[in-house]
N, C-alpha and C positions, 0 to 999 in steps of 0.2 A: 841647959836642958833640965828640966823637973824630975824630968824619971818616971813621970808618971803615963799608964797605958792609954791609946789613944781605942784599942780594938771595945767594938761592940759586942753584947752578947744576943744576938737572933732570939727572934720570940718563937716557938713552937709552931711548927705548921699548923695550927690549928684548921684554917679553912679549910686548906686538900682535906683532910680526913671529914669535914665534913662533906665533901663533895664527891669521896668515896663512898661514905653512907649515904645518901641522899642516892648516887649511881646502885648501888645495891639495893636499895628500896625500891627503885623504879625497874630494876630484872625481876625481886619477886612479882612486884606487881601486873607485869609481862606475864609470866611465867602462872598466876593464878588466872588471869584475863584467858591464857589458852585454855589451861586446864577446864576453866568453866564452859567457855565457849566451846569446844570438844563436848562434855557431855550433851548441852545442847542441843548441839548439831546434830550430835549422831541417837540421840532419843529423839528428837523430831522425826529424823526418816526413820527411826525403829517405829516410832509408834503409828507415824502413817503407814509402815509397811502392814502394821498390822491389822488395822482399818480399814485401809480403802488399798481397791483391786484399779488396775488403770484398762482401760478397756477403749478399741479403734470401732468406730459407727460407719462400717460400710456404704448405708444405704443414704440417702435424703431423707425418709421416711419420718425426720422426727427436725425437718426446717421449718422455719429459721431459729428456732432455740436450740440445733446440733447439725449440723451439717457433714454431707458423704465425706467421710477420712478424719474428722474430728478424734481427737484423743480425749477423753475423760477418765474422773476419779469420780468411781463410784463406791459408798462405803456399805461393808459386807453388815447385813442385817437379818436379822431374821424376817420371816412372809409375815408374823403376825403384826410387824409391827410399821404397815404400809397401810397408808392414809390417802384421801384420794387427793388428785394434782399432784402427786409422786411419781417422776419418770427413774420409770426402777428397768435394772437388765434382769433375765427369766430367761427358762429356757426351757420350753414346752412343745414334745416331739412332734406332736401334731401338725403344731407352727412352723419348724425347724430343728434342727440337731444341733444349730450353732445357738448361742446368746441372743436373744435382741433384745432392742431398747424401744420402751416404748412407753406413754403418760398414764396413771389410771386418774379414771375418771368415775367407774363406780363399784363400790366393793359391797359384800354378801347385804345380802337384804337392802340392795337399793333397787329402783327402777329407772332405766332411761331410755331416751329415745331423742327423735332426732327428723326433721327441724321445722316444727309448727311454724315460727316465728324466725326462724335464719339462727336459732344458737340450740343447743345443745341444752337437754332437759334432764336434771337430775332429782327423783322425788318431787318433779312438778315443778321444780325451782330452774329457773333460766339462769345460765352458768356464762357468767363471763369470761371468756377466753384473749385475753392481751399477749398469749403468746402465738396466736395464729399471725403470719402475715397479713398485713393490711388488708381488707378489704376482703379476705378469705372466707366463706360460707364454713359455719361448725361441718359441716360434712355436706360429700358432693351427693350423695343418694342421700333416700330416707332411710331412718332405720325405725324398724315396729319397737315398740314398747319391748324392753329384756326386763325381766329379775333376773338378778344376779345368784345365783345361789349360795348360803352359805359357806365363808371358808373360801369362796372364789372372788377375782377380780374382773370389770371390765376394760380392757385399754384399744386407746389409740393413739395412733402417731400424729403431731403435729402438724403435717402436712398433710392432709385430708383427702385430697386427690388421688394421689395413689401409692397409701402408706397399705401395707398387707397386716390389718390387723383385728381384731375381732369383729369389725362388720366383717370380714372377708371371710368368716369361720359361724356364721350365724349357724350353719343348719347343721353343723358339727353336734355332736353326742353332747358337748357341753355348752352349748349358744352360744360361742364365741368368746366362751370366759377361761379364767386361765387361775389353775390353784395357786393358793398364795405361797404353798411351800414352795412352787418354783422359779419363787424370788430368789436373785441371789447377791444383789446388791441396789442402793437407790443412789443415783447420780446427785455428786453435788455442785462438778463444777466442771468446765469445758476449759482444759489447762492444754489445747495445741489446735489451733491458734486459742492465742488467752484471753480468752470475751469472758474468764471469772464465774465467778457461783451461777448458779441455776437461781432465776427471781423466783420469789413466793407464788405458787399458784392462790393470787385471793381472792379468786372467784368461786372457789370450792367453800369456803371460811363460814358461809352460811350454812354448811349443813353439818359444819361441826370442826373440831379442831384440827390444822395443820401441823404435819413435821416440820419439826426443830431441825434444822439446821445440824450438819455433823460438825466436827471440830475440827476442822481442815484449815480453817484463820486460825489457829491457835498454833495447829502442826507448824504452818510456812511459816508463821511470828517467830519460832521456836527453832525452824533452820534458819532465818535470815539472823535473828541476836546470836545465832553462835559463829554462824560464818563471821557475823561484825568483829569480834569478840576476839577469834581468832585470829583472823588479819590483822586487829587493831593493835592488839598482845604482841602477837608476833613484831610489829614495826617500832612498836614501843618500847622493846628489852632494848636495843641495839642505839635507839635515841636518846633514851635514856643514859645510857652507857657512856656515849658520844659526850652528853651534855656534862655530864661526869665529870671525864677528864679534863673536857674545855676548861670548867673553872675552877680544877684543879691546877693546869697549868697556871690558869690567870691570877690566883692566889701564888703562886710560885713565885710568879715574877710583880708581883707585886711586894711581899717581901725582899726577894732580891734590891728590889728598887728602896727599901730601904736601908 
């Protein structure tokens, strides 16, 4: 015999420990994915809370663009800042004591009337309406020539037939117009059932510029990346982790095996 030792001396686990780091890297990374996703989530519904009011359309009165029991998000605005083809909620005692919803179609110092030619006359201008149903007359009676008064709105319901709305208040103290302070929100979108945003009235566009669009895609963009965010974080610490020790073992017995 030589005398001489036959024992090897094992090389340092190097790999585990990097598969412990690599497993700890992917838990912060988990762990900031929630965090972010959280703020997220919960400033999306902060800031829609603070925006838009959700409001139930009892009536027909404003089909087929909202239908009787529809849910919408309307965002709270000020009256000055209503444009016509704006289906805005108001609430004017005269009308009723509750909210309703309903389209304007002409505000102070305009004049309309209704229907030389089967549509709806704004300053003389024949107003394309593609939100009426098919085939639907701008309105079932006539209506005489209105100026609107300053500072006041004209509206009507989409359904023209038998929507109760400022034709049905002509001989009223104020011709059937409605002040603009008692706006209290303008509808942007029909979220129950979800037939989505309110389209552009662009038949008003001729006689001057339409409301923008509230920020209601930006809101839901802003809940659905955090919910992502979170779920994704959350499944991710624990896979991570998993994957970890896997090839932490596998480096184990791979040494071993030499």
């Amino acid at each position: 015999m030589s005398g001489q030792s036959t024992t090897r001396t094992v090389p340092g686990n190097g790999g585990s420990g990097a598969a412990r780091a690599a497993g700890r890297a992917g838990q912060r990374l988990s762990g900031l994915a929630v965090a972010l996703g959280t703020v997220l989530f919960l400033g999306g519904f902060a800031w829609g809370a603070v925006l838009y009011r959700p409001y139930t359309v009892p009536t027909p009165s404003m089909e087929p663009t909202i239908g009787a029991g529809d849910r919408v998000l309307a965002e709270r605005i000020d009256g000055g800042d209503v444009r016509r083809g704006d289906v805005v909620v108001f609430t004017d005692t005269t009308w009723s004591d509750l909210p309703m919803v309903k389209r304007v179609v002409a505000v102070g110092g305009d004049t309309v009337s209704c229907c030389q030619d089967g549509k709806l006359k704004v300053n003389g201008e024949e107003i394309d309406e593609p939100y009426l149903a098919e085939g639907t007359a701008a309105e079932s009676g006539a209506i005489p020539e209105v100026t609107v008064p300053k500072g006041r709105l004209f509206l009507l319901g989409d359904e023209r037939s038998g929507s109760l709305d400022s034709t049905a208040h002509l001989t009223d103290a104020a011709g059937g117009t409605v002040s603009r302070g008692a706006v209290q929100a303008r509808v942007d979108a029909v979220v129950w059932p979800m037939n989505g945003m309110i389209e552009a009235p662009t038949g008003f566009e001729q006689l001057g510029a339409l409301s923008s669009p509230g920020p209601l895609r930006t809101v839901v963009a802003l809940v659905i990346a955090g919910a992502v965010l979170v779920l994704g974080g959350a499944a991710y610490g624990p896979l991570a982790q998993r994957a970890g020790a896997s090839r932490g073992r596998a480096d184990a017995r791979a040494v071993d095996a030499r």
